[in-house]
Each structure stands twice: as C-alpha cells, then as structure tokens.
N, C-alpha and C positions, 0 to 999 in steps of 0.2 A: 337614191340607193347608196353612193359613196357616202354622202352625208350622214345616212342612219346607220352604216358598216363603221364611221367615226366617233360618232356619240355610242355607241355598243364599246366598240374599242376606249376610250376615251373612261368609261364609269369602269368596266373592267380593272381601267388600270387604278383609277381612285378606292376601288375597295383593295385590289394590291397593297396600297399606299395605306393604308387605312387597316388592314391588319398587321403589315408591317410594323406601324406606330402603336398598334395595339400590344404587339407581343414585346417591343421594347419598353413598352411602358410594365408591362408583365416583368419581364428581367429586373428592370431596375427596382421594382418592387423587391423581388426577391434579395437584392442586393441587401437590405436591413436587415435590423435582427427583430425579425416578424416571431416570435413567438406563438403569434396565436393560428399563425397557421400550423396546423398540425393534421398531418398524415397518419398516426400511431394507428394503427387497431385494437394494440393493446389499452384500455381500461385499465388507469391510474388512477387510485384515489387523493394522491398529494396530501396526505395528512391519517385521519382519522385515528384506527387502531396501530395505526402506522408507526406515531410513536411511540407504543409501547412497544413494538417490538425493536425500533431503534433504542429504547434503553435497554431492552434483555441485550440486545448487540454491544452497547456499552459495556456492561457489566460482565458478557462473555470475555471482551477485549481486555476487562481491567484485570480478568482471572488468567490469560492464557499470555500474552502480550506482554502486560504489565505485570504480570509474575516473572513474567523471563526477565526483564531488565532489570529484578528484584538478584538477579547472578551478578549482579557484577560485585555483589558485597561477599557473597560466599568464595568468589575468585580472588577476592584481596584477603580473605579468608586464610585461604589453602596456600594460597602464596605464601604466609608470613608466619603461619601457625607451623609450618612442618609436619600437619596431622599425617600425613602418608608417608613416610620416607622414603625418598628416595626417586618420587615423583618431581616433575621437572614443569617450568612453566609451560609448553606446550600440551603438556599433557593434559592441563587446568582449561586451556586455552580451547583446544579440540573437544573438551566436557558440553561448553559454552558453546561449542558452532552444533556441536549437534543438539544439543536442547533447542536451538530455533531452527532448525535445518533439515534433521535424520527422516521426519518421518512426511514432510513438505517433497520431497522427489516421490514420493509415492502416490502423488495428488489424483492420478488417472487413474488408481486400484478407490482410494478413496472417493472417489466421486462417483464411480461403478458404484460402490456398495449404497449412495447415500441415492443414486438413484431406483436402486433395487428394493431399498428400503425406504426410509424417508430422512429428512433432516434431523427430527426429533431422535430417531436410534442414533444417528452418527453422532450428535454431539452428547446423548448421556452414555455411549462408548467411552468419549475424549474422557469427561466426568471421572469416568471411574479410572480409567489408564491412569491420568493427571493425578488424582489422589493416592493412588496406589504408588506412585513413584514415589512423591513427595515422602509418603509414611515407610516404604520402605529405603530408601536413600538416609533416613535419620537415623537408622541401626545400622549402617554401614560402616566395615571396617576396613575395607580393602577398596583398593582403587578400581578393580573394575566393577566391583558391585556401583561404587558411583558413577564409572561407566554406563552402564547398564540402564539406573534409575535417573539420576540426575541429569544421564545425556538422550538415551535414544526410545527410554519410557515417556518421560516426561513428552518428548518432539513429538510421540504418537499421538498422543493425548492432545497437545495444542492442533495437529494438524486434523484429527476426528471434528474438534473444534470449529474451529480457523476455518476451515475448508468449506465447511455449509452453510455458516454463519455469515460470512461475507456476501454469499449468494440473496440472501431473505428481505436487507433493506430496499435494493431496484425496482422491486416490483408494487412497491408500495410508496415510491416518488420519482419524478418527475422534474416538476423547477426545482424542487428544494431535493433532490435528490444529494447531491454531494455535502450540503450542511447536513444532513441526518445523517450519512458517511462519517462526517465530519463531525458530529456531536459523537455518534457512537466508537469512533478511534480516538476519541480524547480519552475513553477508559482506558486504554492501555498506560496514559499517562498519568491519570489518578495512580493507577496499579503500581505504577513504576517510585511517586512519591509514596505510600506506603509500602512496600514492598523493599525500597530502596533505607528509609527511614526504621520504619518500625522493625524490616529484621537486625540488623544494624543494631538494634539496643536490644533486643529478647538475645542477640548473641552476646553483645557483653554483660549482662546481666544474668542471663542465663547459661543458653552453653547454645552449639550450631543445630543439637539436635532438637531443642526446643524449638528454634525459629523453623525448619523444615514444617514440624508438625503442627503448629499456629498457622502457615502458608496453608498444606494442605487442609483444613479446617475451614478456612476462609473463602477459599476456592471452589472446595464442594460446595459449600451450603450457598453463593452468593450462584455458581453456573447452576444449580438446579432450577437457583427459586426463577433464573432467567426462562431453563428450560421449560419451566410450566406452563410461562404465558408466554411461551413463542407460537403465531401463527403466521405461515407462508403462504407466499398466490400464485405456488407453481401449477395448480389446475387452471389459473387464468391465462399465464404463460403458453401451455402446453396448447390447449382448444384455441386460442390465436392462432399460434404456429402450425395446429395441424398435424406436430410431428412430434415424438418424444425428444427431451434432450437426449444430445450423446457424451458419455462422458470421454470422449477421443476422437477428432478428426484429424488426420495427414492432411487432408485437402486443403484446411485452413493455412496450412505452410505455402499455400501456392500467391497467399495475399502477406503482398509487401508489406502491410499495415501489422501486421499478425508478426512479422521481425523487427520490426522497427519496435514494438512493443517488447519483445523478449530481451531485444539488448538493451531497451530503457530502465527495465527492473535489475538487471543486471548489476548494470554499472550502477545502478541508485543502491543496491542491497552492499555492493563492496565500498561503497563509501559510507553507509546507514552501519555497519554492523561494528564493523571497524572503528568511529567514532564513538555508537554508544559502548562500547566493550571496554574503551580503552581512557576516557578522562577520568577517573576514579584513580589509575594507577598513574594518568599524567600526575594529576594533582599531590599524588604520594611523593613520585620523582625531584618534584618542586622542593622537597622536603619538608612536606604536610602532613598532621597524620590520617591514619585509615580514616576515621569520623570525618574530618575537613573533606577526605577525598569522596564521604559517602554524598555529603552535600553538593557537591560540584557536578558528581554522576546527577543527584537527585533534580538539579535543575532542564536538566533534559529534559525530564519527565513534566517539571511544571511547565517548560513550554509547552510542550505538546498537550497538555490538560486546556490549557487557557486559549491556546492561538489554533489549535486544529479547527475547529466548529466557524473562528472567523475565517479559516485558510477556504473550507469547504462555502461560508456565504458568499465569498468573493469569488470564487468557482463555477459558484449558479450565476451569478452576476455577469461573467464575462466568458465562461468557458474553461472547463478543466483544465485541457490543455495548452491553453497560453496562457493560465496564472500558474500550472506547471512548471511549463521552461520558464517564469522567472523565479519563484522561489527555489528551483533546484541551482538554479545561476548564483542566485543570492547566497544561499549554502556553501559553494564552491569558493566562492569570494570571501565568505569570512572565516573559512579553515586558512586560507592562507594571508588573509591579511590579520587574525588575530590568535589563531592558535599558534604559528610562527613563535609571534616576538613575545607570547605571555611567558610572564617571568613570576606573576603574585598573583595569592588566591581569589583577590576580585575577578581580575581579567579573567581568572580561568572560571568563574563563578558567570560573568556577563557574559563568557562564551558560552558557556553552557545554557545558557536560557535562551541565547539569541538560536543558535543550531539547534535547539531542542524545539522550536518555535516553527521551523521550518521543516528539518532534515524527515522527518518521519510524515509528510506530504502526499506520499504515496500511497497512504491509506485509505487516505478519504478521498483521496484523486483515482486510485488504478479501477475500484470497479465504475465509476463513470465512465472512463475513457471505453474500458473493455466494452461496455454496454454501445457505446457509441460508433464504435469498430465494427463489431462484431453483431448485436442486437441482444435483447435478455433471454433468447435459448439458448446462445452460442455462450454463455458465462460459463458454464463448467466448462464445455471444451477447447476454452480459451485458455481458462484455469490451469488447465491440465499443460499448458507449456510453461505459462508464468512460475507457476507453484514452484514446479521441481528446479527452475533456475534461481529463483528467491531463496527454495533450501541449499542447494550446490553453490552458492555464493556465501548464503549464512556460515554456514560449515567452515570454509577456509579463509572466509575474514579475520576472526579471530587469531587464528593463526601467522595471518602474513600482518597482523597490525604488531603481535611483539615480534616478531622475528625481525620487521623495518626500523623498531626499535634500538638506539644505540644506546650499549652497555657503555660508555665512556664516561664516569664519573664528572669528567672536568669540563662537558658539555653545558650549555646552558640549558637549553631544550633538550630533552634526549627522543624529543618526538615530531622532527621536524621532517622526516621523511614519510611520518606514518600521515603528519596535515597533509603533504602534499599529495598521496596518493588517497586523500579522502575525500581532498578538493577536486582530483580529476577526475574522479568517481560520477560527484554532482555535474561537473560540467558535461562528461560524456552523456549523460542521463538528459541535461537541459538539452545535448542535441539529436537524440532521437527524439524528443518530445518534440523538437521543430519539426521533424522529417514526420511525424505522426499529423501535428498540426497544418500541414502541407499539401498532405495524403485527402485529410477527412474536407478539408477546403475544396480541391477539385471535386471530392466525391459530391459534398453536399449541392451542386451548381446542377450534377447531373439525377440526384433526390429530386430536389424542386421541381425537376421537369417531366420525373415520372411519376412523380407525387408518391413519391414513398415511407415509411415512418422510420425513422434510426434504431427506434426499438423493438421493430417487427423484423430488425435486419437489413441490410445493403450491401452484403459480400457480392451480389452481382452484378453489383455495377461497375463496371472496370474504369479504372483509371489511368490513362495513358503516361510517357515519362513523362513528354512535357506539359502537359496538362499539373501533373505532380512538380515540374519547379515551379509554374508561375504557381501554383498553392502555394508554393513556399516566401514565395516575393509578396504574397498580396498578406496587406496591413488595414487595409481601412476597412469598409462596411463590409459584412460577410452574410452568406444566405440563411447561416444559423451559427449560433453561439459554438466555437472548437476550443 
C-alpha cells in the first residue's frame, strides 16, 4: 500500500516537473520575436488596395504638410519686403504657428464630425477651407486678413485633412504598416521641395500673389483626385471591436502609456517646428541670400522625401519605438554638434538634409506607436490628446525660435540658443519614447499570456511600476517587436 501511495506520489510529482518545463519552454519561446504568432482579430490585408490608398495619403500629406513648409518662403517674404507696415517679425512668426497648429486643438470636435459623418466629408471640407484660404490670402491687403487666411483658414483646412487621413493607412497594414506610414509622409517632403523651390521663383518672377494662387491650384486638384480613390476599413475595425469608435475618452488619461505619448509629441513638435521654421533665415543671417536660404530650408524636405519610407522599413524591421528613441537621439545630437559651429552654406546645406532625414520621424512612427498603445479603435481618441498638443506646440514654436534668437550683429551664430533648445526638444522626445518602449515591453510578456492582439486593444492589462522599470532595463530578445 505505502509502495503504491509512492509511485502515485512519485508520477504526480513528474508530470509537475514536466509541465513546469513545458510552460518554461513556452516563455522562452515567447521571448523571440515570433511574428507569426498572432492574436489580432482584426483582418489585415498587408498590401492590396492598400496602396493605393497609401498614395492618396501621400499626396493628401504633399498638399497639407508639404504646403505648409512651403511658408517658410512667404516668411522670408514679409520679413524683408516690408509689404505690411508696420508689422513686426512675431507677427509673421505667429501667421506660421498657426497655419500648422490653430485648427489641430480642435482635433476632438473634428473627429466627432468625421465620426458622424465619414472620412471622405472631412477631408473634401479641408479641400475647400485649404483652397479658399490660399485664393483668398492672395488679394490681401491687410495683416489680419492674412491673419485670417493664411493662419487659422488654412490650419482648418490641413487639420479636416490631417485628422482622418492619418487614421486610413492601419487598418490596411500590419508588418509593413509603418513603411506605408512611411511612404505616404515622404509627401509632405516632396510638398516641401516644391513648394519650397517653385514658390520661391513664381515670386520672383512674378509677384507673391501669383504663387499663393498656383499653391492653391495644385492642392485642390492633386487632394481631390486623392479623395476619389480613398477607401477605408473602418466597418472592419468597428464589427471586431463591437463598439463604435469614440472620438474622446478621459479614462484613457488613467494609462501611463497614453502621457508618456503626449509628452513625446510635445517635446518632438517644439524641436520639429522650430527647426523647420527657422533654417531659411539661419542661412539668410550667415549672409546668404533669400534663394541660397530657400535651398537650405528646401533640403529638409529632401530628407524627408528620400529617408522617411527607409526610417518606416527599419521601423517594421525592429520596432517603431526603439528606431524612435534613436533617430529622435540622433536629431538632438546634430542640432548641437553641427548647427552650433556652421559658419558656411555647405554645412548649413548638410545640416539640412541630415535633420531633414530624420527630425520629421514622427510621422510615419506616431500612428504605429498609437495603434500599439492603444489598438486601432482607440486611434481617434488617442488622437484627440496628441492632435491638440502637436497644434499648442506648433503655434508657439515659431515664436520662441526668433525671440531665442540673438539680434547681435557681431555674433557668429545668431542661432545658437534657438540649436540648443531644438536639440533638447529631440532628446526630451527620445526619453519618453524609452519610458513608452518600457511600458509596452512589460505589457506585451502579460499579451502573450492572455493571448491577446495589440490591435484589438490592451489598455487592460495593467502594468505594475516595477514590472514597467525592468521593461525599461531589458535589451535583448523581446515577446514582440516595440
């Protein structure tokens, strides 16, 4: 009897043993970066008609995006022409924050409406705003009519835009989700080298009111022909989840992940807006002229045209958020180890392509992350905190980059304060993206175990502190790409 109560005991304890080793061996599996296991419910197609709607996304970005960085010529403009009198460079300055900013705080009325309605009304709204500014801002004669048009018309118009547009590529990738991010934010950098180039000579050539109304022109006819063939998969979204999107939740303020995101964009937009705002008039300061300084601005832009689409492949490859924190590291590092000591138009020319290569990262990175955070129903009312602190930073970048500004003729740099607080900008930025990357590491160890999908959602899975530092400490294999 003892003897058979030991062999009972004895196998007991070996299958113990033996699921023990089973579920370690489980763990350590997940420990890779196992791709093909996948939780999602949501239905990705990873391609198809996919890209065509990442080029209507392109083309939206090259008209809205890449039209605005098309201001920094009309600001070296106003600045030197005297067309207003009386006006002061803030004045010019504040024009420029709110044409990318004004109507971006309003991102929670707009994404109401875009729910209410669909994506297609919101952006042939933006369409017509966008146009209607542009053709009316080119018969202005008073400053605040350009107030008016060229600041807080036009910002509606990009944000009707902007705002829905961003939402439509996620749900139509997957692995390649951030290259198609990434392909479709390189148009804002095409936008930026034409827009930046070609108004630039329809103004000397012609006059400023010509180039406004050639922008607007180019803009309607390229955002419609986008709007025709845009299609979205927010009915596929929605029957997964169950639940309508909302275009507002407070509750989401209760997940660490969700501030750690707000201050990322933050500090990323006051070093992104500031930078692109402001090499056009470095290069002026050097004692270049307008044209040389349109080229210097323009290289921005061909970063971003050329290096976006690789930033977003190496994104899929390893994780948005740790190719993240180091391009926005890398940014930070070359504001102050080369925009410092440039003294001549190359260096300010290689600055410009190297920062223009990186600094605008955020594009084709923020809706991956979002989606990662939060899942693809939580994108608008995710949206809705990023948006309005992306405009409220837009807005007063421009202004605190001249005002840092030293009027000291006998200076060498007169923009050595405006590098440094553009470089801390990216670094603050590269350290919430660690604290996010830290976050979504503990979270995905306790994913794997409930087998849940990132894009169906994970906001309830809680993550303790310490659990969230050793996410922050661990480096090697992870349970999914962050």
């Amino acid at each position: 009897m003892v003897e058979k109560d030991l062999e009972v005991s004895d196998q007991k304890s070996r299958e113990k043993d033996a699921a023990f080793y089973q579920e370690e061996a489980m763990v350590n599996e997940t420990e890779k970066y196992n791709e093909s296991v996948d939780y999602n419910k949501i239905q990705i197609p990873d391609g198809g008609y996919g890209w065509v709607v990442c080029m209507c996304y392109f083309f939206l970005n090259f008209c809205t995006w890449g039209s605005n960085s098309g201001f920094a010529i009309y600001l070296s403009y106003y600045l030197e022409s005297n067309r207003f009198p009386g006006a002061t460079k803030l004045d010019f300055a504040a024009i420029g924050g709110l044409a990318f900013g004004a109507g971006l705080i309003f991102a929670p009325l707009i994404n109401y409406f875009v729910i209410k309605t669909s994506v297609k009304t919101s952006i042939a709204v933006g369409i017509v705003l966008q146009g209607a500014a542009l053709l009316l801002c080119a018969f202005a004669t008073k400053l605040w009519q350009v107030f008016l048009t060229q600041g807080l018309l036009v910002s509606f118009g990009l944000a009707f835009i902007s705002i829905p547009a961003t939402n439509i590529i996620s749900p139509w990738f997957r692995r390649k989700r951030t290259l198609a991010l990434g392909i479709g934010a390189s148009g804002s950098g095409l936008g930026g080298i034409l827009f930046n180039l070609a108004m630039q000579r329809i103004v000397e050539v012609k006059s400023l009111k010509w180039a406004l109304i050639s922008q607007c022109i180019i803009n309607s006819v390229l955002s419609t022909v986008a709007l025709l063939l845009i299609r979205t998969r927010d009915n596929v979204v929605r029957e997964t989840a169950k639940e309508m999107p909302k275009f507002f939740e407070l509750s989401l303020l209760k997940n660490a992940a969700v501030w750690f995101l707000i201050f990322y964009v933050s500090c990323t937009m006051l070093g992104y807006v500031v930078l692109l705002y402001s090499l056009s008039a470095f290069a002026v300061s050097l004692g270049y002229s307008q044209k040389q300084g349109s080229i210097v601005s323009c290289m921005i832009s061909v970063g971003g045209f050329v290096f976006r689409p690789a930033v977003g492949h190496v994104a899929d490859k390893y994780g948005p958020v740790t190719v993240g924190i180091i391009v926005h590291a890398i940014v930070g590092i070359i504001c102050l180890a080369m925009w410092i000591p440039c003294r001549n138009l190359a260096t300010a020319i290689a600055f410009g392509l190297l920062s223009g290569a990186l600094m605008g990262s955020i594009w084709p990175l923020q809706t991956s992350i979002i989606s990662r955070i939060g899942g693809l129903n939580k994108l608008p009312a995710i949206y809705s905190f990023t948006w309005p602190c992306i405009g409220m930073m837009s807005i007063v970048s421009p202004i605190i980059g001249l005002r840092l500004r030293s009027n000291d003729p006998t200076v060498a740099n007169q923009y050595v304060n405006t590098a440094i607080f553009s470089g801390m900008g990216y670094f603050g930025a590269a350290f919430f993206l660690w604290m996010i990357r830290g976050y979504l590491i503990a979270r995905d160890k306790l994913a794997m175990v409930a087998k849940t999908g990132h894009d169906d959602g994970e906001l309830h899975l809680h993550v303790t502190i310490p659990e969230l530092l050793k996410g922050l400490l661990t480096i090697g294999r992870l349970p999914r790409k962050v």
